[in-house]
PQR file with spaces between the fields and no chain letter, atoms N, CA, C, O and H, PARSE charges and radii, in Angstrom:
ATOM       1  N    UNK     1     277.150  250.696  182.074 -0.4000 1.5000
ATOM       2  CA   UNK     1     277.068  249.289  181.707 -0.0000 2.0000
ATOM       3  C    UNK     1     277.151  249.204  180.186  0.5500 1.7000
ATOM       4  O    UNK     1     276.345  249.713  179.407 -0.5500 1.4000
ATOM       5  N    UNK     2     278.159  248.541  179.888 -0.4000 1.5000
ATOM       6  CA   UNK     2     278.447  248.147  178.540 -0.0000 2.0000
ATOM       7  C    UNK     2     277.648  246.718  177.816  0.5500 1.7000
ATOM       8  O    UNK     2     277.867  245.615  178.318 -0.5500 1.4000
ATOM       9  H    UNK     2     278.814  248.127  180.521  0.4000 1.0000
ATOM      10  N    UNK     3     277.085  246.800  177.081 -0.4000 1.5000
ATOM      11  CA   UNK     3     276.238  245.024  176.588 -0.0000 2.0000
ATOM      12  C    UNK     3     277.105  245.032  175.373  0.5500 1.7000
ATOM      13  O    UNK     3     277.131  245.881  174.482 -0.5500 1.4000
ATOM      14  H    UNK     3     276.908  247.696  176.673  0.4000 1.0000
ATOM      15  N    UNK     4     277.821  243.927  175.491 -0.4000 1.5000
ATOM      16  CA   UNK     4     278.987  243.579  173.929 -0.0000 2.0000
ATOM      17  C    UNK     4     278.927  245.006  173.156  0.5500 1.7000
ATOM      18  O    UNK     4     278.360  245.504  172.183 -0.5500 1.4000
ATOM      19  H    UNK     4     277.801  243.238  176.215  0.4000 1.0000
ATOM      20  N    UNK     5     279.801  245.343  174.115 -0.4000 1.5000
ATOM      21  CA   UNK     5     280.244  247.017  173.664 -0.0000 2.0000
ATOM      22  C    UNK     5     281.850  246.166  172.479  0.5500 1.7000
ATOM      23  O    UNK     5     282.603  245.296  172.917 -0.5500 1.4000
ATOM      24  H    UNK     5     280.262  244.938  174.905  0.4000 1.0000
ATOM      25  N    UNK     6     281.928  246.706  171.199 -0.4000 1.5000
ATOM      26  CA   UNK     6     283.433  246.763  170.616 -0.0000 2.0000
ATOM      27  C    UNK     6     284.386  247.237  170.875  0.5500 1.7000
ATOM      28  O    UNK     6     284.515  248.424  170.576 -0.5500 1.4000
ATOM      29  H    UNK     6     281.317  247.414  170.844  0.4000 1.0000
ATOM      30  N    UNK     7     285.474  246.545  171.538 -0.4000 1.5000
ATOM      31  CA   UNK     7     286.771  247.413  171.981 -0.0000 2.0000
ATOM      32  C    UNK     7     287.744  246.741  171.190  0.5500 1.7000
ATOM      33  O    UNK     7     288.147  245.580  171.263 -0.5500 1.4000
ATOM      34  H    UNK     7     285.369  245.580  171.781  0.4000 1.0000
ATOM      35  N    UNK     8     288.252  248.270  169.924 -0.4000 1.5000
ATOM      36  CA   UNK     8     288.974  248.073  169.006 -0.0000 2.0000
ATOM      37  C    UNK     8     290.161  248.562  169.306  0.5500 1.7000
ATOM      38  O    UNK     8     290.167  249.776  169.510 -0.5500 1.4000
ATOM      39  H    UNK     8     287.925  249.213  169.865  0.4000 1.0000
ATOM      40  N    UNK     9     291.380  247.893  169.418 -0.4000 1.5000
ATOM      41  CA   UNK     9     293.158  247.764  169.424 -0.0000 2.0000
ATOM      42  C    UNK     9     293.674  248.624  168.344  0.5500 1.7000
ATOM      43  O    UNK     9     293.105  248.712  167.256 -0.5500 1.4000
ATOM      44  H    UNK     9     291.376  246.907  169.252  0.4000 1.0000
ATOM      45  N    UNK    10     294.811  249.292  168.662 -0.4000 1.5000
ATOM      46  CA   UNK    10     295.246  249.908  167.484 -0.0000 2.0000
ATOM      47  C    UNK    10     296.041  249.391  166.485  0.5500 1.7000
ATOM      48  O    UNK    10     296.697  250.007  165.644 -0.5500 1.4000
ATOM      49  H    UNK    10     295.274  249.221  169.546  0.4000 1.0000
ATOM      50  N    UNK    11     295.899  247.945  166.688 -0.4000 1.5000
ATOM      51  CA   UNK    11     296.520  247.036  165.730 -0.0000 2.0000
ATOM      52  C    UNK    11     295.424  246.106  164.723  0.5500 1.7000
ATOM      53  O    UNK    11     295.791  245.208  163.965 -0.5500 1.4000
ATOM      54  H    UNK    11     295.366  247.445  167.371  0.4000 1.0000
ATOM      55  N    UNK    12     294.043  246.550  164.917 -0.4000 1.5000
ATOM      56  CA   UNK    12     292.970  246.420  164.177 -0.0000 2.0000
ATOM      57  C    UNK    12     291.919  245.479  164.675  0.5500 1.7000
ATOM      58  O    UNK    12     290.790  245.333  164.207 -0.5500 1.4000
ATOM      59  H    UNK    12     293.744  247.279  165.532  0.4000 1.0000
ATOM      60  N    UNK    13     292.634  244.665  166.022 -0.4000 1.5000
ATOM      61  CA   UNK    13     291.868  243.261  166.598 -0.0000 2.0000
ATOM      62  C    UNK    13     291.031  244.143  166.885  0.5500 1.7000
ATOM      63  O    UNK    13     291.198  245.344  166.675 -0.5500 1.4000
ATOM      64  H    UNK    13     293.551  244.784  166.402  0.4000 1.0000
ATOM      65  N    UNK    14     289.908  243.561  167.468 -0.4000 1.5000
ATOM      66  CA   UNK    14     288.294  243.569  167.661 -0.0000 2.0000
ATOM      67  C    UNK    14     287.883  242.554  168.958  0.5500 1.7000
ATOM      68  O    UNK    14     287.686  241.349  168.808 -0.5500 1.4000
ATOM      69  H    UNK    14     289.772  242.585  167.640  0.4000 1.0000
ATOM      70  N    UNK    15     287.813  243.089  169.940 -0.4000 1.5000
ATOM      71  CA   UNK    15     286.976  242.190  170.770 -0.0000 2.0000
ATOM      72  C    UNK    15     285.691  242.705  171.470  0.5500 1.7000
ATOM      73  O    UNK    15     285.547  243.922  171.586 -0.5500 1.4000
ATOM      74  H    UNK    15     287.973  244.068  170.062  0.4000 1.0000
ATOM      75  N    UNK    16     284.549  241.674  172.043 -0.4000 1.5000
ATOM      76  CA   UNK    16     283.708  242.023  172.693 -0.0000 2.0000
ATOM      77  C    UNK    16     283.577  241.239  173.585  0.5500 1.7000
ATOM      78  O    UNK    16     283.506  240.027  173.380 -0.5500 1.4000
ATOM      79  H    UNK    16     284.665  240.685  171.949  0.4000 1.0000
ATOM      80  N    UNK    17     283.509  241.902  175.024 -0.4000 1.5000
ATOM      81  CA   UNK    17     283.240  241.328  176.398 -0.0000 2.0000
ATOM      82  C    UNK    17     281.180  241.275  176.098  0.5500 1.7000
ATOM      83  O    UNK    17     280.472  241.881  175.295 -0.5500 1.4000
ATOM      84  H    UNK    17     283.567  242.886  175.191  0.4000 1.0000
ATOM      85  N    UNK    18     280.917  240.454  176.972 -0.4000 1.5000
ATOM      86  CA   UNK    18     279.386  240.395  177.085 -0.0000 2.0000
ATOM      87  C    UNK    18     278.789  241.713  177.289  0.5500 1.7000
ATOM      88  O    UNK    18     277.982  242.437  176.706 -0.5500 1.4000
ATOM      89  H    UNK    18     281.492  239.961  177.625  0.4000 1.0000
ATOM      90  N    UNK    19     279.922  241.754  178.969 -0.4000 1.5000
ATOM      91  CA   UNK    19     278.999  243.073  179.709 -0.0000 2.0000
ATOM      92  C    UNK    19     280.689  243.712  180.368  0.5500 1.7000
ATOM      93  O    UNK    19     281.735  243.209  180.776 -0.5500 1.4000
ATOM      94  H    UNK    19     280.577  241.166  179.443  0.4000 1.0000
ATOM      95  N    UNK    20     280.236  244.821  180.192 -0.4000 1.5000
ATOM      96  CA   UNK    20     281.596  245.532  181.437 -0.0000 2.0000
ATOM      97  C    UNK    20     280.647  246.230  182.120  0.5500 1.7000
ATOM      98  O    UNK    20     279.650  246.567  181.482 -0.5500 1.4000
ATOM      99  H    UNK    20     279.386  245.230  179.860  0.4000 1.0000
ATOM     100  N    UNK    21     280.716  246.488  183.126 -0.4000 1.5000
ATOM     101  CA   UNK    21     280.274  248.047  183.776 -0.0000 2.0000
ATOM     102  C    UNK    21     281.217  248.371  184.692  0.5500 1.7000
ATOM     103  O    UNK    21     281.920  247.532  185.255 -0.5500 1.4000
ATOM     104  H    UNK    21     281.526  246.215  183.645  0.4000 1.0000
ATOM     105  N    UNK    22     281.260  249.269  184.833 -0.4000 1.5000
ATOM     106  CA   UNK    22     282.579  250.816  185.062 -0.0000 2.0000
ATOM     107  C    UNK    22     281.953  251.532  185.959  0.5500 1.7000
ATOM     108  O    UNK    22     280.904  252.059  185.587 -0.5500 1.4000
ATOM     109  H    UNK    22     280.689  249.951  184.376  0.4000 1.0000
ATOM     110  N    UNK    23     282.340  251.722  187.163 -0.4000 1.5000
ATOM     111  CA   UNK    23     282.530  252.804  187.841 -0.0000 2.0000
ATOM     112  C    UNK    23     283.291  253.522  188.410  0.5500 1.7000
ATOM     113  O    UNK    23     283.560  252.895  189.435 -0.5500 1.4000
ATOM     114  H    UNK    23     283.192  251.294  187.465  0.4000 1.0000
ATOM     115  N    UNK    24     284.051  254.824  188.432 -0.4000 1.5000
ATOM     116  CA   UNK    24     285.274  255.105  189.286 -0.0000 2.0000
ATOM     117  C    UNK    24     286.108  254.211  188.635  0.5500 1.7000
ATOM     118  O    UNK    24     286.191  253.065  189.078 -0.5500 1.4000
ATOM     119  H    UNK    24     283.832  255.333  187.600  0.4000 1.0000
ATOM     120  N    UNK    25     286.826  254.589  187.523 -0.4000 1.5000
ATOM     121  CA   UNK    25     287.995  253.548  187.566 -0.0000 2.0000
ATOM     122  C    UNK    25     287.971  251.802  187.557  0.5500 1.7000
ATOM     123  O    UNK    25     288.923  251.060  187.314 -0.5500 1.4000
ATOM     124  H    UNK    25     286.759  255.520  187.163  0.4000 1.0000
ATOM     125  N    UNK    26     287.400  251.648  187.697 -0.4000 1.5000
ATOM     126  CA   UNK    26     286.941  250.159  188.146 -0.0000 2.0000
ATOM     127  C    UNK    26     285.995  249.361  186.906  0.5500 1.7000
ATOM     128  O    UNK    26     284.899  249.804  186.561 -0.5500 1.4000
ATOM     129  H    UNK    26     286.627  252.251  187.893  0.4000 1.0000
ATOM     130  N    UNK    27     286.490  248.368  186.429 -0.4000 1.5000
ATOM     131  CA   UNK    27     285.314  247.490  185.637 -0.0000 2.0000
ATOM     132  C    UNK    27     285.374  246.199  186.093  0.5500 1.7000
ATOM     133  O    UNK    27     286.295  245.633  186.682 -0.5500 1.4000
ATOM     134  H    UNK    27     287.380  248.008  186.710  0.4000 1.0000
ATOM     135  N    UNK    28     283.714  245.568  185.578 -0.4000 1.5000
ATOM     136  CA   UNK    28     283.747  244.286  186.416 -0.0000 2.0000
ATOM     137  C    UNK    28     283.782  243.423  185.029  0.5500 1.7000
ATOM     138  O    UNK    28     284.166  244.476  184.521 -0.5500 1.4000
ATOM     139  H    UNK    28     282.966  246.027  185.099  0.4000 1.0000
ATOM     140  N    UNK    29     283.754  242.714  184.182 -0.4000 1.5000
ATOM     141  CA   UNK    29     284.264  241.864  183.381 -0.0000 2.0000
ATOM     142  C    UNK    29     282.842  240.827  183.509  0.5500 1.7000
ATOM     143  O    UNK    29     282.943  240.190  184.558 -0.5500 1.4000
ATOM     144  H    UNK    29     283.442  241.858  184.594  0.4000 1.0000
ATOM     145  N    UNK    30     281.758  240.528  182.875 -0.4000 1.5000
ATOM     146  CA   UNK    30     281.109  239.437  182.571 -0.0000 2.0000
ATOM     147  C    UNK    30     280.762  238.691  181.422  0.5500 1.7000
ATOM     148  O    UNK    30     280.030  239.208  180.578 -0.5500 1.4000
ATOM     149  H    UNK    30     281.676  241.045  182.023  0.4000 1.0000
ATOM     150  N    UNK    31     281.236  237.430  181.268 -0.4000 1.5000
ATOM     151  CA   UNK    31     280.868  236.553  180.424 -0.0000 2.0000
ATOM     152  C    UNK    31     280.011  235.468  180.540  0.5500 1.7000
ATOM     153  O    UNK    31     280.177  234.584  181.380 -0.5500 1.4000
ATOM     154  H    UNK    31     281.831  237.010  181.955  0.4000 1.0000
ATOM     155  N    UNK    32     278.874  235.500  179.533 -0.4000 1.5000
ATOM     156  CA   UNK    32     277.985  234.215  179.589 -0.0000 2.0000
ATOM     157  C    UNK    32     278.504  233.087  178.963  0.5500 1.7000
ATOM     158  O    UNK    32     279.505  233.443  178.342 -0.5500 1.4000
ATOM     159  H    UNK    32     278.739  236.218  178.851  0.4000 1.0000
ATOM     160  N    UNK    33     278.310  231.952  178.837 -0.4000 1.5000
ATOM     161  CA   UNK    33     278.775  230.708  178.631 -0.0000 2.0000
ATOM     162  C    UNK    33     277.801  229.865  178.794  0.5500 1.7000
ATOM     163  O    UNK    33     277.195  229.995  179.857 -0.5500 1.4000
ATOM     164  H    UNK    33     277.497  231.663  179.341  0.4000 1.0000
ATOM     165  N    UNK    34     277.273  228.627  177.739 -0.4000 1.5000
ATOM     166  CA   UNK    34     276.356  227.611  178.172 -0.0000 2.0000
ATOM     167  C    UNK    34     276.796  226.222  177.893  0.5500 1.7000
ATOM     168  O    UNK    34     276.055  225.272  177.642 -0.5500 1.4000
ATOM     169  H    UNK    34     277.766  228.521  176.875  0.4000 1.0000
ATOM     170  N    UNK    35     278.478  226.213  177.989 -0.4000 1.5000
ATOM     171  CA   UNK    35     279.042  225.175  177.736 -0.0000 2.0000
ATOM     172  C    UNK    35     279.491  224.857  179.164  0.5500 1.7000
ATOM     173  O    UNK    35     278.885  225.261  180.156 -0.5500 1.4000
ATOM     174  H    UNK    35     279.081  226.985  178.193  0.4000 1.0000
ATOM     175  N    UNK    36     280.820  223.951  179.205 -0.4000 1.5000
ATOM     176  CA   UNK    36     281.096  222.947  180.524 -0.0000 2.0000
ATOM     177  C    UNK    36     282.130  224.207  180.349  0.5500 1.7000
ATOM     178  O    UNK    36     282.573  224.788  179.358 -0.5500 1.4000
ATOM     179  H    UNK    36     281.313  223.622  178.399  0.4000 1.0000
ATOM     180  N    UNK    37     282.355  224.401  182.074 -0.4000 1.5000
ATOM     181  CA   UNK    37     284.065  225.215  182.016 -0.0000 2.0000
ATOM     182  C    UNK    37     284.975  224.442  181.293  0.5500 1.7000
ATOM     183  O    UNK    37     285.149  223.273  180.947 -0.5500 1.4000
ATOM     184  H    UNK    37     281.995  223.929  182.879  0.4000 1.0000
ATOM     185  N    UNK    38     285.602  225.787  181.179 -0.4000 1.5000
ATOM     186  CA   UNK    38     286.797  225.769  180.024 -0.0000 2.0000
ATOM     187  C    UNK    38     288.073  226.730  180.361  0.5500 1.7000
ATOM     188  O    UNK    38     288.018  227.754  181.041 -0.5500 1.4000
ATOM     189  H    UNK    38     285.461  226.736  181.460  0.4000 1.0000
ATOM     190  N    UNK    39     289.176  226.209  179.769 -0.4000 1.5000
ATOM     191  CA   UNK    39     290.548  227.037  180.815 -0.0000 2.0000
ATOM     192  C    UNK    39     290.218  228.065  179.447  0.5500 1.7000
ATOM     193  O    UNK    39     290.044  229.255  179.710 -0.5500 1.4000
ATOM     194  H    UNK    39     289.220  225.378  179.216  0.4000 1.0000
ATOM     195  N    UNK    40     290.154  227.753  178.409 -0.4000 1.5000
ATOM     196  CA   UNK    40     290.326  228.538  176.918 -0.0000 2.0000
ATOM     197  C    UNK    40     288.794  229.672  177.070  0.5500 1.7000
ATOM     198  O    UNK    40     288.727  230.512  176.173 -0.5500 1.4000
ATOM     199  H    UNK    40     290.295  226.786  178.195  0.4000 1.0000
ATOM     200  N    UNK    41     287.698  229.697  178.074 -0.4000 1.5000
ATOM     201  CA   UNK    41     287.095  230.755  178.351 -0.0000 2.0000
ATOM     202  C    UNK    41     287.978  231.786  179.337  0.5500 1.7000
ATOM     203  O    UNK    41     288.277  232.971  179.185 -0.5500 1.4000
ATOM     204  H    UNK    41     287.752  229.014  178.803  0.4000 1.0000
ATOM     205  N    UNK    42     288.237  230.930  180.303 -0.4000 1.5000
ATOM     206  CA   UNK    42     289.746  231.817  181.816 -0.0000 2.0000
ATOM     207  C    UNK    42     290.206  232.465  181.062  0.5500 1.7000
ATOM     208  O    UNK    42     289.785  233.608  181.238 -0.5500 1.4000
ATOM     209  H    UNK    42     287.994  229.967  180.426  0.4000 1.0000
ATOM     210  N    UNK    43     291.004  232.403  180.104 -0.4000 1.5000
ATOM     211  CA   UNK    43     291.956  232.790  179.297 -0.0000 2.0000
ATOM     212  C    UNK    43     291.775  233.992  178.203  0.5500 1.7000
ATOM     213  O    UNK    43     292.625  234.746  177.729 -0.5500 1.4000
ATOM     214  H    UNK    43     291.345  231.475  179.962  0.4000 1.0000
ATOM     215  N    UNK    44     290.366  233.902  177.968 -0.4000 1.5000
ATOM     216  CA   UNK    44     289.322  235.068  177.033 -0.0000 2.0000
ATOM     217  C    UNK    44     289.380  235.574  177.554  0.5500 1.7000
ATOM     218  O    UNK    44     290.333  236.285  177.234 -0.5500 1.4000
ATOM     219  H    UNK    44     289.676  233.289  178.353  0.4000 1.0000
ATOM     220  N    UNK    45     288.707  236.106  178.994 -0.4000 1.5000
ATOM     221  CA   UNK    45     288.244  236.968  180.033 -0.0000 2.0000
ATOM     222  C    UNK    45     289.921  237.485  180.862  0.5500 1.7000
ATOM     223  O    UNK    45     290.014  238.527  181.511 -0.5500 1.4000
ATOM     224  H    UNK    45     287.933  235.528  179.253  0.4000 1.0000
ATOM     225  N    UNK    46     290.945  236.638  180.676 -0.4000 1.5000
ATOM     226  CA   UNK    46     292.279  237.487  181.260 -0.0000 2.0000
ATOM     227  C    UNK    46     292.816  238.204  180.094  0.5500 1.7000
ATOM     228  O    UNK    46     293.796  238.901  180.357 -0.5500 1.4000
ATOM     229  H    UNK    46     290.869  235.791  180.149  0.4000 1.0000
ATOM     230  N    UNK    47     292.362  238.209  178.695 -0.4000 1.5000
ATOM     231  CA   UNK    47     292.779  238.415  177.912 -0.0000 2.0000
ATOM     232  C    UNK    47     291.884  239.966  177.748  0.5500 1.7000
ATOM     233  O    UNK    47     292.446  240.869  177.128 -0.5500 1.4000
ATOM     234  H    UNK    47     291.566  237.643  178.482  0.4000 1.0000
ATOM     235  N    UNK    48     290.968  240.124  178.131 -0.4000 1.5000
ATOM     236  CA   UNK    48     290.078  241.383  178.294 -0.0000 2.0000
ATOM     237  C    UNK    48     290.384  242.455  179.553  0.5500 1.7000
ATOM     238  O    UNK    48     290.564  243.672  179.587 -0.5500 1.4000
ATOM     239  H    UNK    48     290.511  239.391  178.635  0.4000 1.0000
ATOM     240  N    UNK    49     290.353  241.352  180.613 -0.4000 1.5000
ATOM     241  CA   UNK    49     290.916  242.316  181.761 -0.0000 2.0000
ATOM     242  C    UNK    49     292.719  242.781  181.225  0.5500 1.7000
ATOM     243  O    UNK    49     293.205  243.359  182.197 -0.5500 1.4000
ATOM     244  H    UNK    49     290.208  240.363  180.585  0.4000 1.0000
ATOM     245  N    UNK    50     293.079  242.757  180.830 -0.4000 1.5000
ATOM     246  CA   UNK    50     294.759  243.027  180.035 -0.0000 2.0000
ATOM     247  C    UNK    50     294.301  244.337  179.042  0.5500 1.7000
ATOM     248  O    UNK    50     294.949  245.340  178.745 -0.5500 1.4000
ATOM     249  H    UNK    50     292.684  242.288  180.040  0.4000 1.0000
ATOM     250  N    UNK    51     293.392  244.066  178.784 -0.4000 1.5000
ATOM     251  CA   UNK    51     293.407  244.985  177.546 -0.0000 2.0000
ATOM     252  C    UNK    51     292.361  246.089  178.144  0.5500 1.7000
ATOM     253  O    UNK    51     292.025  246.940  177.321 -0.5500 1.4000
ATOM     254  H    UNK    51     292.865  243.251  179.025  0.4000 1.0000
ATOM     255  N    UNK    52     291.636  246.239  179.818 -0.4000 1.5000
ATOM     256  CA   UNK    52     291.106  247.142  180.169 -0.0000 2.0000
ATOM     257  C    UNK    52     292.131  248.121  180.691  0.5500 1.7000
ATOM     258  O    UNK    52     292.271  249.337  180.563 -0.5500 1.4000
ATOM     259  H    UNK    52     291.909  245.548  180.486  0.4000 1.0000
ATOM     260  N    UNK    53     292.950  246.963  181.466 -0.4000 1.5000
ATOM     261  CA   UNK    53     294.150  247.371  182.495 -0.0000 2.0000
ATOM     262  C    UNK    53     295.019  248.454  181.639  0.5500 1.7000
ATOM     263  O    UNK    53     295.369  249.564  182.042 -0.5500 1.4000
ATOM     264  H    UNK    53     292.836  245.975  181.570  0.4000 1.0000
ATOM     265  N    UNK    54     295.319  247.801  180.202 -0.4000 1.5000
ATOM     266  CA   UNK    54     295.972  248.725  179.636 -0.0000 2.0000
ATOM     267  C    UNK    54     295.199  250.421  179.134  0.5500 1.7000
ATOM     268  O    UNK    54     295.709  251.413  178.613 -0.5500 1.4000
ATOM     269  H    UNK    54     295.035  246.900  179.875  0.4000 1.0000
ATOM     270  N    UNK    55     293.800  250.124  179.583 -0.4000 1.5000
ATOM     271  CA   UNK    55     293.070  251.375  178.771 -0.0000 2.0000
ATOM     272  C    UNK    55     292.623  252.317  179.825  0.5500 1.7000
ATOM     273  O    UNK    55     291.593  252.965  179.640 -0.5500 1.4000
ATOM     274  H    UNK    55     293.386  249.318  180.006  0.4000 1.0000
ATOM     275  N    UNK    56     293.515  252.485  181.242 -0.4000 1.5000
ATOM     276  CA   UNK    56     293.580  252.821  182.431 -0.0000 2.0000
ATOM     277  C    UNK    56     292.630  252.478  183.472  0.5500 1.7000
ATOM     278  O    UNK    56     292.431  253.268  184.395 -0.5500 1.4000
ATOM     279  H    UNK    56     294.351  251.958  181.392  0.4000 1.0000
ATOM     280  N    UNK    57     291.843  251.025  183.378 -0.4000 1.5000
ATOM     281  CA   UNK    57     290.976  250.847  184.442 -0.0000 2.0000
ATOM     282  C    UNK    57     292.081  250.016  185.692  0.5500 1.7000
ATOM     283  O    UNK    57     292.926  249.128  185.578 -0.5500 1.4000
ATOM     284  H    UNK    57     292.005  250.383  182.629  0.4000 1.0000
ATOM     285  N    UNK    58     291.600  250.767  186.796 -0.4000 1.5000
ATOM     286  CA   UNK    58     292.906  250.382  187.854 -0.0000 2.0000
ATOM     287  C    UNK    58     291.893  249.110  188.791  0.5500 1.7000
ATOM     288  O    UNK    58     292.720  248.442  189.411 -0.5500 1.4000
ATOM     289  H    UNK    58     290.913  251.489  186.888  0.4000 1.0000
ATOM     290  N    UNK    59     290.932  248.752  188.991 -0.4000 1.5000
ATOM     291  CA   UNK    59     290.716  247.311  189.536 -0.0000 2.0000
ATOM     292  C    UNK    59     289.942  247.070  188.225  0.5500 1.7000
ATOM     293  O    UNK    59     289.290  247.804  187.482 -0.5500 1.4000
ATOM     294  H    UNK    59     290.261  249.295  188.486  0.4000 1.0000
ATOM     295  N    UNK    60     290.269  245.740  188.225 -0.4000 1.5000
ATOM     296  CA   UNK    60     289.075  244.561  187.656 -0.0000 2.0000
ATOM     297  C    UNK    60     288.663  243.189  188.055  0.5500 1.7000
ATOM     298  O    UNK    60     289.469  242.315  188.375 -0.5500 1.4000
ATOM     299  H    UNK    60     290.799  245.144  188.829  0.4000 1.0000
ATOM     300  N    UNK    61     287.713  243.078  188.032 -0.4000 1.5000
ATOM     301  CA   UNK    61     287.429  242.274  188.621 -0.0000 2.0000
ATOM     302  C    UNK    61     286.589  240.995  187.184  0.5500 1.7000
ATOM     303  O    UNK    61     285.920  241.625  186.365 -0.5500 1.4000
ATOM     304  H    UNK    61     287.059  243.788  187.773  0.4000 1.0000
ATOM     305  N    UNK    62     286.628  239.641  186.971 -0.4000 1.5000
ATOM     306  CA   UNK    62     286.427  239.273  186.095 -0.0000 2.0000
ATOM     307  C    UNK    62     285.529  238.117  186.293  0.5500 1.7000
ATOM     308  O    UNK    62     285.989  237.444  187.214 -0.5500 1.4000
ATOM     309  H    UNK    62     287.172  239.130  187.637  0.4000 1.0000
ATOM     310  N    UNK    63     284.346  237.553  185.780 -0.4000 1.5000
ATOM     311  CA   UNK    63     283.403  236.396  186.030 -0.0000 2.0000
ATOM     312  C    UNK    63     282.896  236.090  185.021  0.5500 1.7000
ATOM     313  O    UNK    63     282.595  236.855  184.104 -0.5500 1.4000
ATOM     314  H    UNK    63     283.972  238.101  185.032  0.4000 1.0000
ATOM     315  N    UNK    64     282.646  234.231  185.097 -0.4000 1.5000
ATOM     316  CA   UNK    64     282.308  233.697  183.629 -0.0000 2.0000
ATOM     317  C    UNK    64     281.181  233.331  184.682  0.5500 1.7000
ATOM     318  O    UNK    64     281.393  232.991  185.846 -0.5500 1.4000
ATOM     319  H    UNK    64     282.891  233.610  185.842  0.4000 1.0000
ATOM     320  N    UNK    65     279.652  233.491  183.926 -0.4000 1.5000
ATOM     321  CA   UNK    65     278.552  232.900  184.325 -0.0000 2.0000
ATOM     322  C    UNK    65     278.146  231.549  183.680  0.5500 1.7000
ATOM     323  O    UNK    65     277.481  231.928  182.715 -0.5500 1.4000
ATOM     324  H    UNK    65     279.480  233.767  182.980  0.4000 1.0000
ATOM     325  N    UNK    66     278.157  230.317  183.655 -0.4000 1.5000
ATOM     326  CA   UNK    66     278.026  229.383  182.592 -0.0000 2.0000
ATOM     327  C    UNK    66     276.052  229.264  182.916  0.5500 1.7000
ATOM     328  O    UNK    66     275.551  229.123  184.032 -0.5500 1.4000
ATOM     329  H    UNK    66     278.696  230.010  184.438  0.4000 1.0000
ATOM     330  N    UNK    67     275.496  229.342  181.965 -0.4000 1.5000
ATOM     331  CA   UNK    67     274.059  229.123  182.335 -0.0000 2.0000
ATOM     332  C    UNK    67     273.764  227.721  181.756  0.5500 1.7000
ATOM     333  O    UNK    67     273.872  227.682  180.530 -0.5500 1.4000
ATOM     334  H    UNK    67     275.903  229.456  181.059  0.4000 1.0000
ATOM     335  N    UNK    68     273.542  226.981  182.139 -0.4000 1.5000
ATOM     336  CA   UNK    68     273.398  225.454  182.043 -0.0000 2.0000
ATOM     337  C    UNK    68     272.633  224.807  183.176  0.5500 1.7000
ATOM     338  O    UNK    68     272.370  225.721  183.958 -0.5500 1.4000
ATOM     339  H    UNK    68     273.455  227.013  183.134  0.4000 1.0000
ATOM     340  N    UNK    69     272.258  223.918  183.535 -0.4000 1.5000
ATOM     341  CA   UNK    69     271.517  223.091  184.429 -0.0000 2.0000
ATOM     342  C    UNK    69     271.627  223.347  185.691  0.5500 1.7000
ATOM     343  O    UNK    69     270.681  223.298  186.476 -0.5500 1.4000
ATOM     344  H    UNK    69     272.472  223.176  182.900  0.4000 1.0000
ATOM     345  N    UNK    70     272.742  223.627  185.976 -0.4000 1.5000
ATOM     346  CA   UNK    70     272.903  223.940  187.041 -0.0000 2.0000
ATOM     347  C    UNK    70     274.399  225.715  186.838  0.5500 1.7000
ATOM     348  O    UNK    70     275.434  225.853  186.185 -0.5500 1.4000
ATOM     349  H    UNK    70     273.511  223.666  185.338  0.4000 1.0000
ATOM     350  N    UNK    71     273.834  226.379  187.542 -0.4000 1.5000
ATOM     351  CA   UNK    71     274.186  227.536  187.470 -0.0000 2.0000
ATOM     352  C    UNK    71     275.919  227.979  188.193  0.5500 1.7000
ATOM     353  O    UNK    71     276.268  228.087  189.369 -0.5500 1.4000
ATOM     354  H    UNK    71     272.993  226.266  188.072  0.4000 1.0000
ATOM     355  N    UNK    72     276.519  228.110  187.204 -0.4000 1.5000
ATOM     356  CA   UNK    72     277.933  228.109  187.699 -0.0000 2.0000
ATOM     357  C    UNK    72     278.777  229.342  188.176  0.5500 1.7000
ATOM     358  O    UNK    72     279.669  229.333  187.328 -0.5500 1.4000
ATOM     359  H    UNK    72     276.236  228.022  186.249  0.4000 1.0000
ATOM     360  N    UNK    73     278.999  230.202  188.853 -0.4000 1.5000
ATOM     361  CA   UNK    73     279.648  231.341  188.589 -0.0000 2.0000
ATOM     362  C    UNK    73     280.896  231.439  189.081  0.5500 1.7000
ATOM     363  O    UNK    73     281.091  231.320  190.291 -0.5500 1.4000
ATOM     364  H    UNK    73     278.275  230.209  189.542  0.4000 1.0000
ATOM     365  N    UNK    74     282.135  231.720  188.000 -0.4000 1.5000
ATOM     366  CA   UNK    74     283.479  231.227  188.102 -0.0000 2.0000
ATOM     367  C    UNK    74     284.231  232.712  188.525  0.5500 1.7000
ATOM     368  O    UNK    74     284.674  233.340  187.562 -0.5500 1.4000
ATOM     369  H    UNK    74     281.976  231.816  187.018  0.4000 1.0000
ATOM     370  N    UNK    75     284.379  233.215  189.630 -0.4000 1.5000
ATOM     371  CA   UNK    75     285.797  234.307  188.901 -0.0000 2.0000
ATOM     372  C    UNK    75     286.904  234.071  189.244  0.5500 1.7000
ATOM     373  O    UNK    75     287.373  233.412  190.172 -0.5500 1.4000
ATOM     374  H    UNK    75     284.019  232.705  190.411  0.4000 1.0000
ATOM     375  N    UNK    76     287.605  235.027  187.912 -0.4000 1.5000
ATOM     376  CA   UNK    76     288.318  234.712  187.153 -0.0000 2.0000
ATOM     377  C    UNK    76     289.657  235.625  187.745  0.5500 1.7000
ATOM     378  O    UNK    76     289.604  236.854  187.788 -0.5500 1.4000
ATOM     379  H    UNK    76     287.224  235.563  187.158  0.4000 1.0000
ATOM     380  N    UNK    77     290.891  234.828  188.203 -0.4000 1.5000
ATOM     381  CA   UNK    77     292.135  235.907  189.214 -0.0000 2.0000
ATOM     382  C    UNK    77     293.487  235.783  187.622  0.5500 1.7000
ATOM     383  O    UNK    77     294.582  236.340  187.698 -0.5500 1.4000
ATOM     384  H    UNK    77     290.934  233.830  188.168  0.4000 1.0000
C-alpha cells in the first residue's frame, strides 16, 4: 500500500495518487475528494491508471471516494 507515494516520469512530471496498493501485478487506484463529482477528477485518476499501465501493472482498477455528506464512491472505467 502506497499513501501519496511520488511517481516521477522521465520527462520530469511528478504525480501523486492518494493510495495505490499492488498486488500480483495488479493496482487499485484511490482518490479522496470532498468536492461535488467532477469529470476533471475521472480524468486525474485515468490519467494515473495510464501511467501505471505503462509501468507494467496489467489490471487496474480505479475509484474516487468523495467524502462529503453523503458518501459517494465512483469507479472510474
Amino acid at each position: 500500500i502506497k499513501n501519496e507515494a511520488d511517481i516521477l516520469l522521465p520527462d520530469g512530471k511528478n504525480y501523486r495518487p492518494d493510495k495505490v496498493v499492488i498486488s500480483d501485478g495488479d493496482a487499485v487506484l484511490i482518490d479522496f475528494k470532498t468536492g461535488k463529482p467532477s469529470e476533471h477528477y475521472r480524468n486525474q485518476l485515468l490519467n494515473y491508471a495510464s501511467i501505471l499501465e505503462r509501468m507494467g501493472y496489467t489490471h487496474i482498477r480505479s475509484f474516487i471516494i468523495y467524502i462529503n455528506e453523503d458518501l459517494i464512491v465512483d469507479e472510474v472505467h
